[in-house]
DRENPA-3360 file (N, C-alpha, C; in nm, 2 decimals, always signed):
BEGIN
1 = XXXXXXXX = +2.33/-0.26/+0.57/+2.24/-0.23/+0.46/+2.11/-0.31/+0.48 ~ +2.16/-0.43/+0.51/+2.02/-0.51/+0.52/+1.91/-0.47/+0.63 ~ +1.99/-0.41/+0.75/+1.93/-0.41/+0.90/+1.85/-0.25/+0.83 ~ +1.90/-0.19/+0.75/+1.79/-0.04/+0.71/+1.69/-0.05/+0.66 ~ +1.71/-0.16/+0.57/+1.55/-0.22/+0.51/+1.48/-0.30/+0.52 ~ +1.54/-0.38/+0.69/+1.47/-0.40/+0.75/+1.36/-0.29/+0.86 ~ +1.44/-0.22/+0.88/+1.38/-0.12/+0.96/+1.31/-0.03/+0.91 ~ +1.32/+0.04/+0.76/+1.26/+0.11/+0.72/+1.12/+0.00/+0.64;
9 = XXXXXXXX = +1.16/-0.14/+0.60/+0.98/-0.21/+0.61/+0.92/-0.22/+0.71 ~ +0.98/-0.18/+0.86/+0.92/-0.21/+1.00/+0.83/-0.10/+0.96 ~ +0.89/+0.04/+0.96/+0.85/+0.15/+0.96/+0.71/+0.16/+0.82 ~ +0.72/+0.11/+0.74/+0.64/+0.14/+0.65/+0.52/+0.02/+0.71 ~ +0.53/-0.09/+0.73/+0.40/-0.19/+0.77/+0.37/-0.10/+0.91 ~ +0.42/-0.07/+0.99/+0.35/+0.02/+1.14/+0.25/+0.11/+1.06 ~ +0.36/+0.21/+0.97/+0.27/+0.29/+0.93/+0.09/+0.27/+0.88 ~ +0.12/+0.20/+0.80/-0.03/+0.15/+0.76/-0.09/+0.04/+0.86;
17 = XXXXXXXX = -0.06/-0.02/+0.97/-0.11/-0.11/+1.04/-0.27/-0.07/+1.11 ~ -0.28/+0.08/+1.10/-0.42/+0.05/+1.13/-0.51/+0.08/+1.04 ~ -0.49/+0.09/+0.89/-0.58/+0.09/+0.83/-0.65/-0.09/+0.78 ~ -0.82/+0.01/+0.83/-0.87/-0.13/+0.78/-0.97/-0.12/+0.72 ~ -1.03/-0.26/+0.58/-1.15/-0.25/+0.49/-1.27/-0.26/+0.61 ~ -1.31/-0.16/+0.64/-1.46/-0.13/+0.74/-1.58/-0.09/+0.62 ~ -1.67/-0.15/+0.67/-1.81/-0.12/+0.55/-1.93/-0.02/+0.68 ~ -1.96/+0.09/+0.57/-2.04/+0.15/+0.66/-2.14/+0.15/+0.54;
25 = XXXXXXXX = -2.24/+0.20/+0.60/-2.41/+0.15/+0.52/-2.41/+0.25/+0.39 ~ -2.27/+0.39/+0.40/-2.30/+0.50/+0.24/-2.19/+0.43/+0.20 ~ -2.17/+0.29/+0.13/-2.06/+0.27/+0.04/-1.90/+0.29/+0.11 ~ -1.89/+0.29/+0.18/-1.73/+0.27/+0.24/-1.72/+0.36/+0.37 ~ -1.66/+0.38/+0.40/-1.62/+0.43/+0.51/-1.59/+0.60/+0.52 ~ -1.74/+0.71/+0.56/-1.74/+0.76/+0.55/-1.82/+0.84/+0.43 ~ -1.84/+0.70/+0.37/-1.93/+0.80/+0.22/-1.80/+0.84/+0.14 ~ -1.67/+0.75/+0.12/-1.57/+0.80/+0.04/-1.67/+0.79/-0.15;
33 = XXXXXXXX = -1.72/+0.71/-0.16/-1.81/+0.66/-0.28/-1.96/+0.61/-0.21 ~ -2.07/+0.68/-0.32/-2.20/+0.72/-0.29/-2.24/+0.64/-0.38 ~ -2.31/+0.52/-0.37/-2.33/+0.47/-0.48/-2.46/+0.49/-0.53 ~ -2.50/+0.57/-0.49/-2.68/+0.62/-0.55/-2.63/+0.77/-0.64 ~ -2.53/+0.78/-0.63/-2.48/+0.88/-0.73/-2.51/+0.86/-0.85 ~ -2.58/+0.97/-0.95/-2.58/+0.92/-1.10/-2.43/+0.92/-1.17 ~ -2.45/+0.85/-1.34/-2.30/+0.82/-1.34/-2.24/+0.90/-1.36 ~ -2.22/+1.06/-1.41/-2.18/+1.17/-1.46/-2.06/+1.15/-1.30;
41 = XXXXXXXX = -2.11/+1.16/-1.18/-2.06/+1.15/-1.06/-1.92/+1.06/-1.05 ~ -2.01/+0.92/-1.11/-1.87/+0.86/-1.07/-1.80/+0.79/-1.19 ~ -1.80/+0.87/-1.31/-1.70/+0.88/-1.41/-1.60/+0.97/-1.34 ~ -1.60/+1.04/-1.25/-1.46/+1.10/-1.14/-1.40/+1.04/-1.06 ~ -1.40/+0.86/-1.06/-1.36/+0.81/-0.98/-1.23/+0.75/-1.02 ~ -1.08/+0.77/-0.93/-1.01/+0.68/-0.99/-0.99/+0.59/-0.89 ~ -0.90/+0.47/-0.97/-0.93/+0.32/-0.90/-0.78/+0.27/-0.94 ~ -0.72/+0.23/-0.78/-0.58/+0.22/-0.78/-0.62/+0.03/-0.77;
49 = XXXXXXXX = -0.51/-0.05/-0.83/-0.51/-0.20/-0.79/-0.39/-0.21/-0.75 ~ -0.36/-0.33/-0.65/-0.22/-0.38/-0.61/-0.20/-0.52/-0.57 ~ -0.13/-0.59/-0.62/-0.14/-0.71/-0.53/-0.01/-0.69/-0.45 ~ -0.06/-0.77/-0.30/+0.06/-0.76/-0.23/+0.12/-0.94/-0.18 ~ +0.23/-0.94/-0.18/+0.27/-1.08/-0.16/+0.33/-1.08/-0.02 ~ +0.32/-1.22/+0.06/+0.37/-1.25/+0.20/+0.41/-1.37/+0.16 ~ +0.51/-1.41/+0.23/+0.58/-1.55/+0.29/+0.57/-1.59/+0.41 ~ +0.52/-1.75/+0.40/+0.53/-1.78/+0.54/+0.64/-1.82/+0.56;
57 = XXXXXXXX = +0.65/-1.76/+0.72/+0.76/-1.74/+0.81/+0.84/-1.88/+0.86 ~ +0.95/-1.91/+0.84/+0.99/-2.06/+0.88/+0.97/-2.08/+1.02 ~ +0.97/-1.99/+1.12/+1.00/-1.97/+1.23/+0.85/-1.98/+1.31 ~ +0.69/-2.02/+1.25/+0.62/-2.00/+1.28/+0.57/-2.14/+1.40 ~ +0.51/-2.15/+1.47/+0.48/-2.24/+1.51/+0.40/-2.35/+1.50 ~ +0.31/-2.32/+1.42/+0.19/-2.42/+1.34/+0.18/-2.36/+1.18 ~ +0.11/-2.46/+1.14/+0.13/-2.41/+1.00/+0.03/-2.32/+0.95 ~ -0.09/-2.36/+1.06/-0.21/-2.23/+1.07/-0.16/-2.05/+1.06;
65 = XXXXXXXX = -0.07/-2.06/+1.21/+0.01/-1.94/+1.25/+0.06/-1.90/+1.11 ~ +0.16/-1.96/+1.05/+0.22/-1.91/+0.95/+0.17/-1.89/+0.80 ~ +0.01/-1.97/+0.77/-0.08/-1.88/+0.67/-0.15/-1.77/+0.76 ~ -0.14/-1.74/+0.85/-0.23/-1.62/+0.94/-0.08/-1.49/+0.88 ~ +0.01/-1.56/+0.93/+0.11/-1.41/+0.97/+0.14/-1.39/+0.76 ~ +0.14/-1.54/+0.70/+0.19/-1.50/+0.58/+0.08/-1.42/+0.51 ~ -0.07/-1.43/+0.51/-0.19/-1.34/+0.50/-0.14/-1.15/+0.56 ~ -0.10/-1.15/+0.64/-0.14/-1.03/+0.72/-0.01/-0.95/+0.65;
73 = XXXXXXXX = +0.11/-1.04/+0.62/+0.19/-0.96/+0.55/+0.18/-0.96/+0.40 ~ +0.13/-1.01/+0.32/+0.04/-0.97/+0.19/-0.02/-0.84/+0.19 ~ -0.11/-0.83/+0.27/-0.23/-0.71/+0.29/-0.14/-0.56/+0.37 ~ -0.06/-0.60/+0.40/+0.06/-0.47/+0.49/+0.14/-0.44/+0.35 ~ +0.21/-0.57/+0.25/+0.25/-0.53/+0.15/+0.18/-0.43/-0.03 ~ +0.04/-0.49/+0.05/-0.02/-0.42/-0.07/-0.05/-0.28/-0.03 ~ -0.10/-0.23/+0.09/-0.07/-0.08/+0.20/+0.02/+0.00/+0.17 ~ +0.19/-0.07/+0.10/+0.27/-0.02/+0.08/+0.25/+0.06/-0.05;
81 = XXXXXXXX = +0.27/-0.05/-0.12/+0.25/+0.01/-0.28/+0.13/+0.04/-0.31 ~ +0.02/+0.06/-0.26/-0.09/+0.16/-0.24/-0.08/+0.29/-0.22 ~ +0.02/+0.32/-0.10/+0.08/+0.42/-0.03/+0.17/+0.48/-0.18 ~ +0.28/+0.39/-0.21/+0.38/+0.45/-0.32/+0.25/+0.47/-0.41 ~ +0.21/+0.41/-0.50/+0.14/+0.50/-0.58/+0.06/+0.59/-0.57 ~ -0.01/+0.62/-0.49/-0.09/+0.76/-0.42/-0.02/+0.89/-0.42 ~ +0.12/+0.88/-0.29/+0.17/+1.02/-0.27/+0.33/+0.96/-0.31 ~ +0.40/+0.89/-0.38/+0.52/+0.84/-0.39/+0.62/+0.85/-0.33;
89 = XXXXXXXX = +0.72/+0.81/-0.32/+0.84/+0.73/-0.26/+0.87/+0.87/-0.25 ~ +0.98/+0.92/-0.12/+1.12/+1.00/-0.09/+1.23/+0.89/-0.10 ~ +1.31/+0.90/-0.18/+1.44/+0.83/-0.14/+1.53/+0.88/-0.10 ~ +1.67/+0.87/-0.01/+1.73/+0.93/+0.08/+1.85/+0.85/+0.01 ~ +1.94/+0.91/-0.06/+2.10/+0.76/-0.09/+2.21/+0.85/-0.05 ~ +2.29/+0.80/-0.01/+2.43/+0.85/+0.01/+2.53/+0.74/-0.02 ~ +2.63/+0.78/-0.08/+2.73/+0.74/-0.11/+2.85/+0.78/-0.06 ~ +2.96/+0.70/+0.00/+3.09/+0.78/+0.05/+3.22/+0.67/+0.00;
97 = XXXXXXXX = +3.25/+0.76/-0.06/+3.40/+0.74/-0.21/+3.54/+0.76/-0.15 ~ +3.62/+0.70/-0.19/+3.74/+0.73/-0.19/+3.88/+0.64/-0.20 ~ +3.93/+0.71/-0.28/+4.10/+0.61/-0.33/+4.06/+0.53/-0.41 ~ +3.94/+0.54/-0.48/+3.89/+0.46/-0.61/+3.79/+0.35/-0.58 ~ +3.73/+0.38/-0.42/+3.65/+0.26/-0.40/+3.53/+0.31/-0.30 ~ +3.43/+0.23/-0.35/+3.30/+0.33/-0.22/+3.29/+0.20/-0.08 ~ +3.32/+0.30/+0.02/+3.33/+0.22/+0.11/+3.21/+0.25/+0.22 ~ +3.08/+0.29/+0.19/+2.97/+0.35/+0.25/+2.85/+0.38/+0.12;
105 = XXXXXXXX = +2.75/+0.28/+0.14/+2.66/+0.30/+0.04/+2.51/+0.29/+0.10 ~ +2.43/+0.40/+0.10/+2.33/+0.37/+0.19/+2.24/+0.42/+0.10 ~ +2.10/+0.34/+0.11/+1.95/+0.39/+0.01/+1.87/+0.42/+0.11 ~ +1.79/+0.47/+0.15/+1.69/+0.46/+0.25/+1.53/+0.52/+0.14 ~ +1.45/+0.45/+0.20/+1.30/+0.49/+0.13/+1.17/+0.49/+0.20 ~ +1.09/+0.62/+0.22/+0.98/+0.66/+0.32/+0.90/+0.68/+0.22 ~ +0.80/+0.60/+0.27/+0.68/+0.71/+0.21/+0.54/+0.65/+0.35 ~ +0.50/+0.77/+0.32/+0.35/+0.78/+0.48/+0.26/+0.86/+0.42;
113 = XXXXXXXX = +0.17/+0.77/+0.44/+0.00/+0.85/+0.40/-0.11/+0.76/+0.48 ~ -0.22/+0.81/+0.50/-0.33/+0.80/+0.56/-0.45/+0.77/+0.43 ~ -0.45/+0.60/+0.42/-0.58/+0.53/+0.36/-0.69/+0.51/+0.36 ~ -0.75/+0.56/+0.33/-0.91/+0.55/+0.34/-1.02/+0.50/+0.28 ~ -1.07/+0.39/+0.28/-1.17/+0.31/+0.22/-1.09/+0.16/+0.09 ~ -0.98/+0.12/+0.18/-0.91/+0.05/+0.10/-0.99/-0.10/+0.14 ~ -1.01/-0.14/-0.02/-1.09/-0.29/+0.05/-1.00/-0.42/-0.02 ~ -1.00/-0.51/+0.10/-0.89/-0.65/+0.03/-1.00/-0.71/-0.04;
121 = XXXXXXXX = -0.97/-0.73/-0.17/-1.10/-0.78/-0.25/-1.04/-0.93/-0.24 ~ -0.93/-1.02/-0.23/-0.90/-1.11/-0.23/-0.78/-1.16/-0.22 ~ -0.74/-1.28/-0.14/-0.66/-1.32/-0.08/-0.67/-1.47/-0.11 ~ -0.52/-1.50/-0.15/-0.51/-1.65/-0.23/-0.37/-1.69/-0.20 ~ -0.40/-1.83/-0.17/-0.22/-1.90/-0.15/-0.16/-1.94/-0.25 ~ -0.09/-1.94/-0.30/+0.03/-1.99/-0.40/+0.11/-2.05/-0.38 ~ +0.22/-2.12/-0.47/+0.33/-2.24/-0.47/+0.42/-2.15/-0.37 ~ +0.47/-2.25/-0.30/+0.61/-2.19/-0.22/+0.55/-2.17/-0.11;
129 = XXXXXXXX = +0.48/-2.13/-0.06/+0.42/-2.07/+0.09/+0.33/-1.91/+0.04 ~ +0.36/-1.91/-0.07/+0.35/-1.74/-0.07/+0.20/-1.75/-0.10 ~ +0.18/-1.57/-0.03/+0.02/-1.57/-0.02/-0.01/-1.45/-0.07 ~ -0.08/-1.40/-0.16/-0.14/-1.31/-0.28/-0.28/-1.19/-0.21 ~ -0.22/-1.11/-0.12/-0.40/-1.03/-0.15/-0.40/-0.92/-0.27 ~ -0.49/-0.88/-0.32/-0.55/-0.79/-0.39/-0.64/-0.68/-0.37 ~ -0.56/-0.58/-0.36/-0.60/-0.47/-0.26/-0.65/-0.33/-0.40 ~ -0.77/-0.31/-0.38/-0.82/-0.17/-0.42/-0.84/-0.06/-0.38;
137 = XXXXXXXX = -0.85/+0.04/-0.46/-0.86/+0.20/-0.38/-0.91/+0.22/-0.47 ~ -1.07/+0.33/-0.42/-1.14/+0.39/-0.49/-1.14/+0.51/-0.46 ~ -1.12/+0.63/-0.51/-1.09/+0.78/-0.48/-1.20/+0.84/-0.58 ~ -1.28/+0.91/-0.49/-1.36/+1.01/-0.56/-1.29/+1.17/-0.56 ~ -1.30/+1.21/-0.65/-1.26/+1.33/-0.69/-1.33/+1.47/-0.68 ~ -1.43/+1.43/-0.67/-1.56/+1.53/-0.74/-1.67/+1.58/-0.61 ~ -1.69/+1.48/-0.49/-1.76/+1.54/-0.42/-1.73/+1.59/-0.30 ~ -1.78/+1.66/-0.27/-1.82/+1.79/-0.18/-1.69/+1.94/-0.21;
145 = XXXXXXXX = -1.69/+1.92/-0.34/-1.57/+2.03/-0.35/-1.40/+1.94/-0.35 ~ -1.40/+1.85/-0.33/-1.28/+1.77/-0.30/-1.19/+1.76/-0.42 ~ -1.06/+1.87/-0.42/-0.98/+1.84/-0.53/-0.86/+1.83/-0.47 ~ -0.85/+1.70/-0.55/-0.70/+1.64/-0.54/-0.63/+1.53/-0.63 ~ -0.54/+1.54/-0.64/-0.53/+1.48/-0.78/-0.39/+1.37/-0.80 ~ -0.35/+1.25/-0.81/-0.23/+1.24/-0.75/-0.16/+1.29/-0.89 ~ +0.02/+1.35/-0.85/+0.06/+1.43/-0.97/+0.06/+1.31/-1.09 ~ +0.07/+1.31/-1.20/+0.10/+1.25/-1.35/-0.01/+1.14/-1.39;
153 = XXXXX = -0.11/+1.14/-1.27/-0.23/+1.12/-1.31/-0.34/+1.18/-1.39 ~ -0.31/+1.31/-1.42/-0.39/+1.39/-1.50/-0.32/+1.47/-1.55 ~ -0.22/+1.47/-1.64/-0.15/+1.58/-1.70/-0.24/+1.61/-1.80 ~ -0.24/+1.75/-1.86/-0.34/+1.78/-1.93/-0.22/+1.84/-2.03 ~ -0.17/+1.79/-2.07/-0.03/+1.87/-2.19/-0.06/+1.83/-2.34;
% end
């Protein structure tokens, strides 16, 4: 059980490992947000927050190394739950029963998307080793025809 979620957080930090905060001269990367836009424009903007937490690693070699790797896993963990909130979790469980006892219990959980203009606004150490970034996403909705909407973010009922 443990070695799954180990493997499926390998799989989810790969996933996001090459997204990075890059600044291009139209406001983010690609012109995701125009900021010469008047405001009618970007009253269409929604804005995801997350903080993500890391631990440094006992196993590290200096103590430099292990605020570097405990940093870099913060920012991979905020990617995640950036990712879950955008296009959400699949979960995969099975259970296997029998003679009044479950002897096979498995959860598995994916989720993969492709981020775009996500910036670490800040990154801070905390008691224990643990290290704090604060990751945002700004999604424009409105320009060049661009609709998309993540679901139960805009129910109109």
């Amino acid at each position: 059980m443990k070695k799954l979620l180990a493997l499926s957080s390998c799989l989810i930090v790969l996933s996001v490992w090459g997204c990075t905060n890059m600044n291009f001269s139209r406001g983010g990367p690609g012109g995701v947000l125009d900021p010469s836009a008047d405001n009618t424009v970007n009253q269409k903007v929604v804005t995801f927050q997350v903080t993500g937490k890391g631990l440094e690693p006992e196993n590290a070699l200096t103590k430099g190394e292990a605020i570097l790797m405990a940093e870099r896993a913060a920012v991979a963990d905020g990617y995640r739950q950036l990712v879950e909130k955008v296009r959400g979790v699949y979960v995969d469980a099975y259970m296997k029963a029998g003679r009044g006892t479950v002897s096979q219990d498995a959860i598995r959980l994916h989720t993969q998307s492709w981020l775009r203009g996500t910036e670490v606004m800040e990154i801070t150490q905390a008691d224990y080793g643990i290290t704090l970034a604060r990751l945002r996403l700004r999604i424009n909705f409105s320009k060049q025809g661009m609709v998309w909407w993540p679901v139960g973010i805009a129910d109109k009922s």
